[in-house]
TORDO-299191 format. One line per 10 residues: number of its first residue (from 0); their letters; for each residue x, y, z of C-alpha. Coordinates in steps of 0.2 Angstrom, whole numbers, plus 5000, padded with zeros to 4 digits. Example, Ala and Ser with C-alpha at 12.3 -4.5 7.8 and 13.67 -1.06 7.14 Angstrom:
<atoms>
0	as	5062,4978,5039 | 5068,4995,5036
</atoms>
This chain:
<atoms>
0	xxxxxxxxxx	5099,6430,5310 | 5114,6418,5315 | 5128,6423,5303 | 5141,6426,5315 | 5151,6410,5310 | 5148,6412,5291 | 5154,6430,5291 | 5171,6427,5303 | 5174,6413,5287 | 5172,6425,5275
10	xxxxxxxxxx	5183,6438,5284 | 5197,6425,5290 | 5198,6420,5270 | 5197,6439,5265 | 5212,6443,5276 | 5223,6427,5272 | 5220,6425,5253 | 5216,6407,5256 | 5202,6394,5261 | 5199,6392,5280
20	xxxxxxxxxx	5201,6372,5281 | 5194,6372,5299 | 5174,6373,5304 | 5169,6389,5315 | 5156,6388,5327 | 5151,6408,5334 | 5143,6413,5348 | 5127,6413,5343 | 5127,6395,5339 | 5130,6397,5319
30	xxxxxxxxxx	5141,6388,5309 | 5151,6388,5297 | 5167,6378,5287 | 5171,6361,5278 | 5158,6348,5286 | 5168,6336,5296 | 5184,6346,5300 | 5190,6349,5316 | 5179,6366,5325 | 5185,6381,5330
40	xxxxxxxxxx	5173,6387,5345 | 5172,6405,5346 | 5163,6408,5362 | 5163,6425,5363 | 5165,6440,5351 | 5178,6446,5364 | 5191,6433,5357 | 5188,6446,5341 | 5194,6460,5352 | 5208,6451,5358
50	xxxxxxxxxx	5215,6450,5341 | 5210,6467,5335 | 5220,6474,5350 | 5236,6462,5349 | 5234,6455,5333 | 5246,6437,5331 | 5249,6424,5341 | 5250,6433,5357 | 5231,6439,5353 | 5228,6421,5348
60	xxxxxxxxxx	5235,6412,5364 | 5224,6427,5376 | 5209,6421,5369 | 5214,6404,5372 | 5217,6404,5388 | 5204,6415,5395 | 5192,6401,5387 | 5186,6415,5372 | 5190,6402,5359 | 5194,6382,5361
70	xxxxxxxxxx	5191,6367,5349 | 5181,6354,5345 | 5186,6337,5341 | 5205,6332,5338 | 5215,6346,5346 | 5229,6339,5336 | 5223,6339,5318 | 5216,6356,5322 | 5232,6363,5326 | 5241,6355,5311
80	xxxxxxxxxx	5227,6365,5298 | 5230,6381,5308 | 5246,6381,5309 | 5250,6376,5290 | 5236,6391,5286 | 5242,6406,5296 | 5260,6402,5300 | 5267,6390,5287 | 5260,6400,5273 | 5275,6412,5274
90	xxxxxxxxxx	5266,6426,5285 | 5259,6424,5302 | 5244,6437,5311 | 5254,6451,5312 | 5259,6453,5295 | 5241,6453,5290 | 5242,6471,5295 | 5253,6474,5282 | 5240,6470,5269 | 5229,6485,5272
100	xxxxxxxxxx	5233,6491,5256 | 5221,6481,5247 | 5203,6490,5248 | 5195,6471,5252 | 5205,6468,5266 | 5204,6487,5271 | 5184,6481,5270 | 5186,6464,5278 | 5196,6472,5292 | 5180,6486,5294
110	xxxxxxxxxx	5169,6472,5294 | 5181,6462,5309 | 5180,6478,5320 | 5158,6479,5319 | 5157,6462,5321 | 5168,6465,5338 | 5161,6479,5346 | 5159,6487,5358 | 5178,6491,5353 | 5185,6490,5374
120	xxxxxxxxxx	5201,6481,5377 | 5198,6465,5385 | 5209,6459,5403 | 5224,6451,5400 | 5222,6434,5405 | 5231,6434,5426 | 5241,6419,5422 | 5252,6429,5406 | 5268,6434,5414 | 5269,6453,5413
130	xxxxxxxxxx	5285,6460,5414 | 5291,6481,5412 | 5303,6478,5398 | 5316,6461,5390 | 5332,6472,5394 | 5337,6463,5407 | 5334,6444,5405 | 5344,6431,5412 | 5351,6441,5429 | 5349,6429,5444
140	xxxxxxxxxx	5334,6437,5448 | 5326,6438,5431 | 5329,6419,5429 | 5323,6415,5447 | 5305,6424,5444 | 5305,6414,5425 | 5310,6398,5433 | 5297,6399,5447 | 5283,6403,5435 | 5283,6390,5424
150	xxxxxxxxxx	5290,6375,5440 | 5280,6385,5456 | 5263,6381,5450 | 5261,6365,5461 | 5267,6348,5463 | 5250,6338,5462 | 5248,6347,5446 | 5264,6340,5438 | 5262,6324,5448 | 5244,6321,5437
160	xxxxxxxxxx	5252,6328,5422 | 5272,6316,5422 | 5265,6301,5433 | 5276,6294,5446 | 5291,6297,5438 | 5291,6316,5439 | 5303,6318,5426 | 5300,6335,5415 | 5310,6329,5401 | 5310,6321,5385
170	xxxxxxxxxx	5308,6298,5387 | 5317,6286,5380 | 5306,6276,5371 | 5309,6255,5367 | 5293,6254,5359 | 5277,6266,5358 | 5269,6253,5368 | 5280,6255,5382 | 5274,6264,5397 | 5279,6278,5401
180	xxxxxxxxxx	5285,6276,5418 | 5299,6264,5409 | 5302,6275,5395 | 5307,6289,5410 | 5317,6276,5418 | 5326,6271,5402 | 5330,6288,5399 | 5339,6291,5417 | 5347,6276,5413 | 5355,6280,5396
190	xxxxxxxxxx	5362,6296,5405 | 5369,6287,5418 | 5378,6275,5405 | 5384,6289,5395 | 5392,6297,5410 | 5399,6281,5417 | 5393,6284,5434 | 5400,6272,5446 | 5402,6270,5466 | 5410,6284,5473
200	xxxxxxxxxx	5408,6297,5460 | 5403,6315,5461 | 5388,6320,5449 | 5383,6338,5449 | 5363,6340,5442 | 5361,6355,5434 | 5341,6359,5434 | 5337,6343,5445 | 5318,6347,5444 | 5308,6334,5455
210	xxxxxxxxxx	5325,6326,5460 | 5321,6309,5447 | 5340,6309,5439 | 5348,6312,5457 | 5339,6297,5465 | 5343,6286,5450 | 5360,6290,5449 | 5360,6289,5468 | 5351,6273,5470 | 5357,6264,5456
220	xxxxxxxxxx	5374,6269,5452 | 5380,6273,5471 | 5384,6290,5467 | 5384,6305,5477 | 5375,6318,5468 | 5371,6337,5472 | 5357,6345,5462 | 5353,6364,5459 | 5336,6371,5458 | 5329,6388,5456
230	xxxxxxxxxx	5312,6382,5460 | 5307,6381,5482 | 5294,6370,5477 | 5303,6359,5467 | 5316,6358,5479 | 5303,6353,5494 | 5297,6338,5483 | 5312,6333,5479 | 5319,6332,5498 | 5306,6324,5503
240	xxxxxxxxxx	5306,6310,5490 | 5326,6309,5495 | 5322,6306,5513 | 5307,6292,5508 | 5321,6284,5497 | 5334,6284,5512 | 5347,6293,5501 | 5352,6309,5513 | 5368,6305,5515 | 5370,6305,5496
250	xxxxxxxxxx	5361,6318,5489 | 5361,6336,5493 | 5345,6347,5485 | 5350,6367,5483 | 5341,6382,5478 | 5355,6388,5469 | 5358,6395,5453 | 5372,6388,5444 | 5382,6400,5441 | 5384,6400,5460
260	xxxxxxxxxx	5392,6384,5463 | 5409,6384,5466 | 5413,6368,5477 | 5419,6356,5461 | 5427,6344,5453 | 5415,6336,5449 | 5418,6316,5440 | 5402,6321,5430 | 5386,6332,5426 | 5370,6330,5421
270	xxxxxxxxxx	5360,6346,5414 | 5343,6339,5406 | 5329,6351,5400 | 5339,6365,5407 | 5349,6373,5395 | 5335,6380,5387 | 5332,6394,5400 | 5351,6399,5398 | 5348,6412,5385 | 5361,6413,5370
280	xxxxxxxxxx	5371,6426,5376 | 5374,6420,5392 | 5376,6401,5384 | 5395,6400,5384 | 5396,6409,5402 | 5385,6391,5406 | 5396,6380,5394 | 5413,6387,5402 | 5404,6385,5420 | 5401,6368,5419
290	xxxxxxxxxx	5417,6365,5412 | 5426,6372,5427 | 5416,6363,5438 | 5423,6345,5430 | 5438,6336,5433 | 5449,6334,5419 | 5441,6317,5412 | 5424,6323,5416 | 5409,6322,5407 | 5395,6332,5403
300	xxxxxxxxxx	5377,6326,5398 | 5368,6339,5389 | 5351,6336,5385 | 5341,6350,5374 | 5329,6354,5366 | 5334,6363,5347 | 5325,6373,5334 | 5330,6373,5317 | 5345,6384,5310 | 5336,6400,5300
310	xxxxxxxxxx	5344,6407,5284 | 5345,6425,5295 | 5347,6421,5313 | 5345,6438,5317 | 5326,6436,5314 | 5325,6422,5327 | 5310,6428,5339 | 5305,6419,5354 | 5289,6412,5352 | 5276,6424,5360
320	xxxxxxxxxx	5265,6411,5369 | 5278,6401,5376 | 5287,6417,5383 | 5272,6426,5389 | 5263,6409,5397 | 5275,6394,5397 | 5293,6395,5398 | 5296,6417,5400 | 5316,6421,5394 | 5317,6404,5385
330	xxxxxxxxxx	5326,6402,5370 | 5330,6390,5355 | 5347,6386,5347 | 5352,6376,5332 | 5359,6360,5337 | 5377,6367,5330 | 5378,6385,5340 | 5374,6373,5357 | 5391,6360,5349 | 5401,6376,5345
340	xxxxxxxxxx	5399,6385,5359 | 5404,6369,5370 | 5418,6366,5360 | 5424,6384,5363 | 5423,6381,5381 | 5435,6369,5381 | 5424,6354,5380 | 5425,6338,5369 | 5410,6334,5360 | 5410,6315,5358
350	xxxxxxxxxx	5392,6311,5353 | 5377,6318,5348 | 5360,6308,5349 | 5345,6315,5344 | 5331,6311,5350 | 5316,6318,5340 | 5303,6307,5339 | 5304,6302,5356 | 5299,6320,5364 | 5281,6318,5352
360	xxxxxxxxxx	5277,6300,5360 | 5283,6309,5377 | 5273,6324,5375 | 5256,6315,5370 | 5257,6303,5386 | 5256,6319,5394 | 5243,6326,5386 | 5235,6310,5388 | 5237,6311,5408 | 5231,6328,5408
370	xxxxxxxxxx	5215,6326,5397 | 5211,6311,5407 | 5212,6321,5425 | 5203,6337,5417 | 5193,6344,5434 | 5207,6339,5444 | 5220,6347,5432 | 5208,6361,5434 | 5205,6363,5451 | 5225,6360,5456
380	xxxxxxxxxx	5229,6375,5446 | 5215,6384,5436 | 5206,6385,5421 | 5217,6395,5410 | 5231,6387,5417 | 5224,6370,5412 | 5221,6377,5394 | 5240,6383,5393 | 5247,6365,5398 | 5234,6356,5386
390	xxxxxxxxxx	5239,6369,5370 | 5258,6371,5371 | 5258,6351,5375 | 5250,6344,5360 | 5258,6359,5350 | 5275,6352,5354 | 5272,6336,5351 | 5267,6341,5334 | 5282,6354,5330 | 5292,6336,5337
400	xxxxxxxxxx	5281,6326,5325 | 5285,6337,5309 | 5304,6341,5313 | 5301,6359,5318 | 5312,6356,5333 | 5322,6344,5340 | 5329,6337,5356 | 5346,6331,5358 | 5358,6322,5370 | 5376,6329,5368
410	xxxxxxxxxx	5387,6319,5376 | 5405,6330,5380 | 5423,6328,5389 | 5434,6340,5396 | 5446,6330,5390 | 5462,6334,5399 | 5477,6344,5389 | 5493,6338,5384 | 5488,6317,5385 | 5471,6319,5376
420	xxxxxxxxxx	5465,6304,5387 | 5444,6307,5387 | 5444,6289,5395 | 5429,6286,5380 | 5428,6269,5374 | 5431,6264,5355 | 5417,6258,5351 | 5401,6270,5355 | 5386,6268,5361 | 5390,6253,5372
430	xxx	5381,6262,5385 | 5363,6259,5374 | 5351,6249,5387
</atoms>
């Protein structure tokens, strides 16, 4: 009898308290759920035993990726019902455990562990990043492996995934009909405005990627620009776009980490999409960095991405798919620790931007790109590898989308002491293309 998808609804509404508002379809071709909503395909009874063995998200995201579960129809309204009916519910999978209390759950939970036998723990998927312990995060070399398992996973594969622009960062959007090739540009452009680059200045790129923001700023602005990478294969692409461009004599590519350059003043910095991998307690180490690196008058760009403040920040967890598959060692702050802690460093904060609703429309043009390119995506990188793109894509976009975090562009001086001259104009945001 074909009852595997009927029962995993029962158990799933059993263990929540709550209605299942996706459809379910097992392994043995049953099914199950409100007609019409999106599908959860389980494939395999071994996505059971994922869970059962590391229950939450963690067991969730191994299933994913190993291909044990997946969805069918619109990825996007699937994630929205599964995430309002395990996480935003006030609990997420690991706290079900909790509940064991209760003799139906004690029942359902029975019923989970029959239903996945034979009880063996399944291989953790090869592309999870396993490492011995977290005591150490954010060492040179703890940053250097994190860096180069998220960027080192070939260029082809982000060329299909960002387009020609190669930029890995959040667009600048005059319309959502707008391409996205010119809503990258427009973004590079309203960095280079806020930091006033002109003929003959110095611009130090923190996390240059690809090399997109040194060629701009190189190309367009007459700068001379040195960018600093952990990544070798990002640094080899960006090279030889440099040389294609005829910019060698204005831009130098490093593997470098940033604490490690010492050859400033600078006239101004750029540090898009990088912060994020600083780590909070090394975040006003980078702030006093940069700082040191500027000439009195200098400014800093900081683009970032920034989760909401919590009511106890001492709960703050890093999410456990993003740190086992995506971006390992990253962490979220509010938008006001990131201003606080530039401010300690001697920096004037003289405008903040956000920039929302522009990471969503950015973020679905790249699952867009990918989706369209699926065999090649797959067979540039791999199949799990694929998956992980495609999930934690679309479920940024929506965490965008619903103002679970944010992205913002602080604009700050080190404005020099005694005359208090930041050489900013009086009227802001004259630098808008």
């Amino acid at each position: 009898m074909q009852d595997a998808a009927l029962r995993l609804k029962n158990l799933a509404e059993q263990l929540t308290g709550a209605e299942l508002p996706v459809r379910i379809r097992a392994w043995d071709g049953s099914e199950a759920g409100p007609p019409g909503a999106p599908t959860l395909v389980v494939r395999h009874r071994r996505a059971l035993r994922r869970l059962l063995w590391k229950p939450g998200e963690l067991g969730l995201a191994r299933a994913w990726v190993a291909g044990d579960i997946d969805v069918d129809g619109d990825l996007y309204a699937a994630l929205d019902l599964l995430a309002e009916y395990i996480w935003e519910r006030g609990e997420d999978a690991r706290s079900l455990t909790d509940n064991l209390r209760d003799p139906q759950v004690r029942a359902a939970a029975r019923a989970l562990f029959a239903l996945a036998a034979p009880f063996l723990p399944p291989p953790v998927p090869r592309e999870e990043m396993r490492r011995p312990g977290r005591l150490h995060r954010h060492t040179r070399g703890s940053d250097k492996k994190a860096i180069s398992h998220h960027y080192d996973v070939g260029n082809d594969f982000y060329e299909l995934v960002l387009g020609p622009s190669m930029v890995y960062s959040c667009a600048y959007w005059e319309s959502p009909e707008s391409t996205l090739a010119d809503a990258q540009r427009d973004k590079l452009e309203l960095i280079a405005r806020k930091l006033d680059l002109k003929p003959g200045m110095r611009l130090l790129d923190v996390g240059c990627g690809w090399g997109s923001m040194a060629v701009h700023a190189a190309r367009e602005h007459g700068v001379s620009v040195v960018g600093v990478t952990l990544s070798q294969e990002q640094a080899a692409y960006a090279r030889k776009r440099i040389a294609q461009e005829g910019l060698t004599d204005r831009i130098e590519i490093r593997v470098q980490d940033y604490r490690d350059v010492r050859d400033g003043p600078y006239d101004a910095i750029s540090s898009i999409g990088m912060a994020e991998h600083v780590g909070a307690e090394q975040y006003l180490e980078y702030a006093a960095d940069l700082h040191a690196l500027l000439k009195p008058g200098g400014r800093l760009l900081n683009h970032q991405i920034a989760r909401r403040p919590q009511t106890d920040e001492s709960a703050y967890a890093v999410d456990e798919f993003i740190d086992a598959y995506v971006f390992p060692d990253g962490e979220l702050a509010p938008l006001g620790r990131t201003v606080d802690l530039l401010e300690r460093a001697g920096f004037e904060v003289r405008d903040v931007e956000s920039i929302r609703e522009h990471y969503a429309l950015t973020l679905r043009h790249w699952v867009a790109n990918l989706e369209a390119n699926w065999p090649e995506g797959v067979r540039l990188t791999s199949p799990g590898r694929a998956r992980i793109w495609r999930l934690y894509m679309a479920a940024s976009a929506l965490a965008f989308e619903r103002n679970r975090i944010g992205v913002n562009q602080v604009l700050a001086v080190r404005t020099p002491e005694g005359d208090g001259k930041s050489g900013m104009p009086l009227r802001a945001r004259e630098w808008k293309p």
